[in-house]
N, C-alpha and C positions, 0 to 999 in steps of 0.2 A: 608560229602560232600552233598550240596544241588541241585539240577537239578527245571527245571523250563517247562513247556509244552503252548507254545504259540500258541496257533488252534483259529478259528473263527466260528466252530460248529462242535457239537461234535454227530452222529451219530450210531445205531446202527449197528453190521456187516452186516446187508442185505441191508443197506444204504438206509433204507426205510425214513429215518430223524427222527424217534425219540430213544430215549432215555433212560437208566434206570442207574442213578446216585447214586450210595450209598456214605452217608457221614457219618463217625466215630461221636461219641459226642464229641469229639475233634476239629472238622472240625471249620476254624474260617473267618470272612472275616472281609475286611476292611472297616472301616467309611467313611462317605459321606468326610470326612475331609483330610481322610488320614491317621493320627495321631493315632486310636484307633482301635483295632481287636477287635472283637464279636464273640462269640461262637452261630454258626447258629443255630445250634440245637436247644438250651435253648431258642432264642430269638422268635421261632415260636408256633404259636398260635397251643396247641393241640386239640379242639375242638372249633366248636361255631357251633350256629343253630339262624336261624331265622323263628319266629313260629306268627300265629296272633292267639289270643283269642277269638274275634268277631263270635258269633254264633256257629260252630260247629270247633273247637281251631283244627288245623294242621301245619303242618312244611311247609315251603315255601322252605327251601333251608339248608343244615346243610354239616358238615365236623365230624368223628368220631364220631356219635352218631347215636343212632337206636332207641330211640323211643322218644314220648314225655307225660305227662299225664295230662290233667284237671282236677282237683282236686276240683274245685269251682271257683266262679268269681277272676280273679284275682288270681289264685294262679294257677301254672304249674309246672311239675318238666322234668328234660329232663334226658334223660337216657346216658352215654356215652360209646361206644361199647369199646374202648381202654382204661380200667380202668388207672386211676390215678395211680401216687404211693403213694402219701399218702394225704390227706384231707388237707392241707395248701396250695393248687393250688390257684391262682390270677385269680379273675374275672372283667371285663367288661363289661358292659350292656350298653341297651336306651332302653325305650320304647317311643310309641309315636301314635297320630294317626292326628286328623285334625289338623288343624294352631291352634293357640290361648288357645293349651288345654297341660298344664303340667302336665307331667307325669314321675312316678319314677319307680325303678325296685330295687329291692332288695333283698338278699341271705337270704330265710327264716331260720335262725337257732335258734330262739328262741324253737321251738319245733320238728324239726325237722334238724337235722344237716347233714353238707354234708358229705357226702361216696366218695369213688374212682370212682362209678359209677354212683351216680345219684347225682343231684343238683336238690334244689328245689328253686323256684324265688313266689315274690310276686310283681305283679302291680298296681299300685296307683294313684291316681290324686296326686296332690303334696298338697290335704287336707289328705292324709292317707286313703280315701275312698279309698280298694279297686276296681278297675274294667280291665273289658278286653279289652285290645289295637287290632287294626289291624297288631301292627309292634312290636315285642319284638327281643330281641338282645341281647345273650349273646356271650361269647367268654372267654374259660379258658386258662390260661399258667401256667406251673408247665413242672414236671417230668413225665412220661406214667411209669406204672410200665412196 
Protein backbone atom coordinates (compact mmCIF):
# COMPACT_ATOMS: atom_id res chain seq x y z
CA UNK A 1 0.00 0.00 0.00
CA UNK A 2 1.26 3.45 -0.93
CA UNK A 3 0.18 6.74 0.86
CA UNK A 4 1.04 10.14 -0.51
CA UNK A 5 1.67 13.49 1.86
CA UNK A 6 0.28 16.74 0.12
CA UNK A 7 1.75 19.93 2.42
CA UNK A 8 2.90 23.35 1.05
CA UNK A 9 5.84 23.84 3.63
CA UNK A 10 7.25 21.85 5.64
CA UNK A 11 8.60 23.10 8.99
CA UNK A 12 10.46 22.42 11.99
CA UNK A 13 8.43 21.50 15.59
CA UNK A 14 9.18 24.93 16.88
CA UNK A 15 7.61 26.09 13.74
CA UNK A 16 10.34 28.43 13.44
CA UNK A 17 10.27 27.73 9.34
CA UNK A 18 13.14 25.92 8.82
CA UNK A 19 13.97 22.52 8.22
CA UNK A 20 16.22 19.41 8.45
CA UNK A 21 15.22 16.82 5.65
CA UNK A 22 17.10 13.44 5.33
CA UNK A 23 16.86 11.66 2.04
CA UNK A 24 17.91 7.75 1.75
CA UNK A 25 20.43 7.18 -1.56
CA UNK A 26 17.33 5.87 -2.83
CA UNK A 27 15.43 9.00 -2.73
CA UNK A 28 14.34 9.68 -6.39
CA UNK A 29 12.48 12.81 -8.13
CA UNK A 30 10.88 13.48 -11.19
CA UNK A 31 12.09 15.09 -14.61
CA UNK A 32 11.21 18.41 -15.87
CA UNK A 33 9.14 16.15 -18.36
CA UNK A 34 7.45 13.89 -16.22
CA UNK A 35 8.49 10.68 -17.92
CA UNK A 36 11.80 10.04 -16.09
CA UNK A 37 12.96 9.63 -12.04
CA UNK A 38 16.52 10.59 -11.01
CA UNK A 39 18.10 9.47 -8.08
CA UNK A 40 18.85 12.96 -6.02
CA UNK A 41 21.52 11.85 -4.32
CA UNK A 42 23.83 10.74 -7.25
CA UNK A 43 22.71 13.73 -9.26
CA UNK A 44 24.27 16.38 -6.80
CA UNK A 45 27.44 18.05 -6.99
CA UNK A 46 29.66 16.62 -3.91
CA UNK A 47 32.11 19.27 -3.87
CA UNK A 48 33.25 22.33 -5.87
CA UNK A 49 35.24 25.68 -4.96
CA UNK A 50 35.87 28.55 -6.63
CA UNK A 51 39.46 30.07 -5.96
CA UNK A 52 41.52 33.01 -7.99
CA UNK A 53 45.35 32.45 -8.58
CA UNK A 54 46.11 36.30 -9.32
CA UNK A 55 48.71 37.29 -6.71
CA UNK A 56 48.38 35.83 -3.48
CA UNK A 57 45.78 32.32 -4.83
CA UNK A 58 42.53 32.07 -2.10
CA UNK A 59 39.12 30.68 -2.18
CA UNK A 60 36.39 33.00 -2.91
CA UNK A 61 33.46 30.63 -2.03
CA UNK A 62 33.62 26.52 -1.95
CA UNK A 63 31.07 23.55 -0.70
CA UNK A 64 33.06 20.27 1.10
CA UNK A 65 36.28 21.40 0.88
CA UNK A 66 38.95 22.88 3.37
CA UNK A 67 41.81 23.95 1.97
CA UNK A 68 43.35 24.97 -1.10
CA UNK A 69 47.36 24.94 -2.23
CA UNK A 70 49.58 26.97 -4.85
CA UNK A 71 51.81 24.94 -5.91
CA UNK A 72 53.24 27.42 -8.72
CA UNK A 73 51.93 29.51 -11.46
CA UNK A 74 49.08 27.91 -12.68
CA UNK A 75 48.94 24.92 -10.78
CA UNK A 76 46.56 24.53 -7.53
CA UNK A 77 45.32 21.63 -5.70
CA UNK A 78 42.05 21.78 -3.52
CA UNK A 79 41.72 19.76 -0.72
CA UNK A 80 38.08 17.96 -0.05
CA UNK A 81 37.01 17.74 3.69
CA UNK A 82 34.15 14.73 2.66
CA UNK A 83 36.66 12.15 1.11
CA UNK A 84 35.56 10.61 -2.15
CA UNK A 85 34.93 7.07 -2.35
CA UNK A 86 37.08 6.26 -4.79
CA UNK A 87 39.32 8.34 -7.53
CA UNK A 88 36.98 7.89 -10.83
CA UNK A 89 34.58 11.02 -9.39
CA UNK A 90 33.54 13.37 -12.62
CA UNK A 91 34.92 16.84 -12.88
CA UNK A 92 34.00 20.15 -14.17
CA UNK A 93 35.84 23.26 -14.54
CA UNK A 94 36.23 26.99 -16.20
CA UNK A 95 38.72 29.17 -15.66
CA UNK A 96 38.75 32.48 -16.90
CA UNK A 97 39.72 36.06 -16.43
CA UNK A 98 39.27 39.39 -18.87
CA UNK A 99 37.11 39.25 -22.18
CA UNK A 100 39.24 38.00 -25.14
CA UNK A 101 41.62 35.78 -23.06
CA UNK A 102 41.11 31.74 -23.48
CA UNK A 103 41.59 29.89 -20.95
CA UNK A 104 41.79 26.01 -19.92
CA UNK A 105 41.64 24.08 -16.72
CA UNK A 106 42.72 20.68 -16.48
CA UNK A 107 42.98 17.53 -13.97
CA UNK A 108 46.82 17.29 -13.46
CA UNK A 109 47.50 13.51 -13.45
CA UNK A 110 50.33 13.07 -15.54
CA UNK A 111 52.31 13.25 -12.30
CA UNK A 112 50.29 13.58 -9.87
CA UNK A 113 46.98 11.66 -9.59
CA UNK A 114 43.89 12.24 -8.03
CA UNK A 115 43.14 10.81 -4.41
CA UNK A 116 39.67 10.79 -2.56
CA UNK A 117 40.91 13.93 -0.96
CA UNK A 118 42.67 16.17 -2.91
CA UNK A 119 42.59 17.08 -6.72
CA UNK A 120 45.20 18.80 -8.41
CA UNK A 121 44.16 21.27 -11.50
CA UNK A 122 46.40 23.15 -13.91
CA UNK A 123 45.56 26.48 -15.73
CA UNK A 124 46.39 27.56 -19.05
CA UNK A 125 45.99 29.99 -21.94
CA UNK A 126 44.49 27.82 -24.39
CA UNK A 127 48.63 28.05 -25.96
CA UNK A 128 49.38 25.47 -22.98
CA UNK A 129 51.25 28.33 -21.26
CA UNK A 130 50.64 27.88 -17.89
CA UNK A 131 49.23 30.91 -15.74
CA UNK A 132 46.92 32.34 -13.00
CA UNK A 133 43.24 33.22 -13.53
CA UNK A 134 41.29 35.57 -11.26
CA UNK A 135 38.36 32.84 -11.61
CA UNK A 136 39.03 29.00 -11.47
CA UNK A 137 35.98 26.63 -11.15
CA UNK A 138 35.80 23.35 -10.33
CA UNK A 139 33.04 21.07 -9.13
CA UNK A 140 33.26 16.97 -8.56
CA UNK A 141 30.30 14.26 -8.82
CA UNK A 142 30.87 10.86 -7.81
CA UNK A 143 30.09 8.81 -4.57
CA UNK A 144 31.36 10.44 -0.73
CA UNK A 145 32.82 7.60 0.98
Amino acid sequence: MSSQLNVDTIVDKAGSGGSNVKMANTSTYVSDGGSTTQNTVQSLAKSWCRWESQGTASVIDSFNHSSMTDNGTGDQSITIASAMANTTYAHVGMAGGSSGNLATIQQQQASHAATTTVQRYETAYANSNLYDWDSINAALFGDLA
